[in-house]
C-alpha positions as CSV (number, residue, x, y, z in Angstrom):
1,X,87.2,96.7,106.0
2,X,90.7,97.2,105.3
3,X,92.3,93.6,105.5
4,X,96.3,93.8,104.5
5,X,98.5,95.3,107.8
6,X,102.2,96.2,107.5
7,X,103.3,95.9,110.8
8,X,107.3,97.5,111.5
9,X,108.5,96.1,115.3
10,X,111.6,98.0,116.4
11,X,113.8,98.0,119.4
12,X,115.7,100.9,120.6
13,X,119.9,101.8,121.0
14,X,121.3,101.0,124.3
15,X,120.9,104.1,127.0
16,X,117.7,105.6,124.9
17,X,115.1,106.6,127.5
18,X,111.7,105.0,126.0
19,X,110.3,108.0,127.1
20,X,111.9,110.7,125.0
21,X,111.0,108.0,122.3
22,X,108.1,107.7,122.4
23,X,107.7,111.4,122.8
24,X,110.0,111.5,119.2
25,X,107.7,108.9,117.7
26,X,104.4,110.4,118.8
27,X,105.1,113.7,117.7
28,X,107.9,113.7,114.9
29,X,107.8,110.6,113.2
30,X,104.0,109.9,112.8
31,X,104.0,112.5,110.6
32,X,107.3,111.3,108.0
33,X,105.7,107.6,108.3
34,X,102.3,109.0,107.2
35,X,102.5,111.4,105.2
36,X,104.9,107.9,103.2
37,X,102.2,105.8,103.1
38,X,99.7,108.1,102.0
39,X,97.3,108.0,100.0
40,X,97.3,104.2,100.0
41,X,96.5,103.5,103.9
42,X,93.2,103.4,105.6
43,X,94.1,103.4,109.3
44,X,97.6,103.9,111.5
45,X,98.0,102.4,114.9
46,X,100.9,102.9,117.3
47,X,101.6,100.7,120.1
48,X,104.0,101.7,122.6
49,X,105.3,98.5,124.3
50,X,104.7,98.6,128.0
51,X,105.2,95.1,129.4
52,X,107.9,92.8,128.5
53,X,108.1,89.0,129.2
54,X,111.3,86.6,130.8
55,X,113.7,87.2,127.8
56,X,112.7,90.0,125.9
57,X,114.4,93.2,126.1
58,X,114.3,96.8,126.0
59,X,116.4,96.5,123.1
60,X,114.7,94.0,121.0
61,X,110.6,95.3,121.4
62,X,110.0,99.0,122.5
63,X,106.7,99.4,119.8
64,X,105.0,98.4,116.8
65,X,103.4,100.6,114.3
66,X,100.4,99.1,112.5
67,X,99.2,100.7,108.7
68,X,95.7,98.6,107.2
69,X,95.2,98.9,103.6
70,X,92.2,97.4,101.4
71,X,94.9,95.1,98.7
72,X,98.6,93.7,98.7
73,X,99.2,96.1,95.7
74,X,97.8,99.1,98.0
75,X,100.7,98.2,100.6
76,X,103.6,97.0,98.7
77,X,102.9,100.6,97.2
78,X,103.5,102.6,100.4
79,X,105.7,100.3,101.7
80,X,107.9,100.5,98.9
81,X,107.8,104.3,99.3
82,X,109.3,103.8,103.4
83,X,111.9,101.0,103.1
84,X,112.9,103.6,99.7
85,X,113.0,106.8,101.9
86,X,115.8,108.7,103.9
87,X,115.6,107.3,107.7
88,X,114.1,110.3,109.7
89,X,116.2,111.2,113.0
90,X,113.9,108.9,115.0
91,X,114.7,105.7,113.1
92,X,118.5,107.1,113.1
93,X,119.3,107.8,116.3
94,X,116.6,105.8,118.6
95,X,116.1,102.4,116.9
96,X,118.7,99.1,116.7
97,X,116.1,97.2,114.9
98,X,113.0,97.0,112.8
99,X,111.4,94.0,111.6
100,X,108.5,95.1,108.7
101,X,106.1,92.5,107.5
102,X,102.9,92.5,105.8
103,X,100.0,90.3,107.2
104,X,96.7,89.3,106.4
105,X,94.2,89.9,108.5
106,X,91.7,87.6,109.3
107,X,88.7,88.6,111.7
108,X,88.0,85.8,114.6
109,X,84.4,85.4,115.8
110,X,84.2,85.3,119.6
């Protein structure tokens, strides 16, 4: 099981409708942030943020995009290859902010 996860967090622009951003993300930029961290990653999640808590805004947390990989040397490879790259227009003209870290995962027994 693949145990290393960069997680990138991101926020949008003020006045972006969430949904045309999601709609952008889904459709568009999967496929520039994929076809990046190929042939290094083993599993890509997206989470489109649909609750926030007292404090947190729009601006600050609209999703998190989740890529597993097997090493640390697997994912500083492809990560390397996306902080390197051009911005697509979805991180251009939707996002404020992203946050990128890499995490290891541990499983929890419950």
């Amino acid at each position: 099981m693949s145990k290393f996860k960069f997680n990138a967090i991101f926020g949008l622009q003020p006045g972006i409708d969430p949904d045309e951003t999601y709609q952008e993300w889904r459709e568009e930029h999967v496929l520039y942030a994929k076809n990046l961290a190929l042939p290094e990653v083993k599993k890509y999640n997206i989470n489109r943020v649909i609750h926030r808590f007292e404090g947190v805004e729009i601006e600050d947390i609209r999703g998190i995009a989740e890529f597993w990989f097997d090493d640390m040397e697997s994912a500083q490879r492809a990560v390397g290859r996306i902080q390197g790259a051009q911005p697509d227009e979805f991180l251009a003209r939707f996002t404020k902010t992203c946050k990128m870290v890499i995490a290891e995962e541990e499983d929890i027994k419950l």
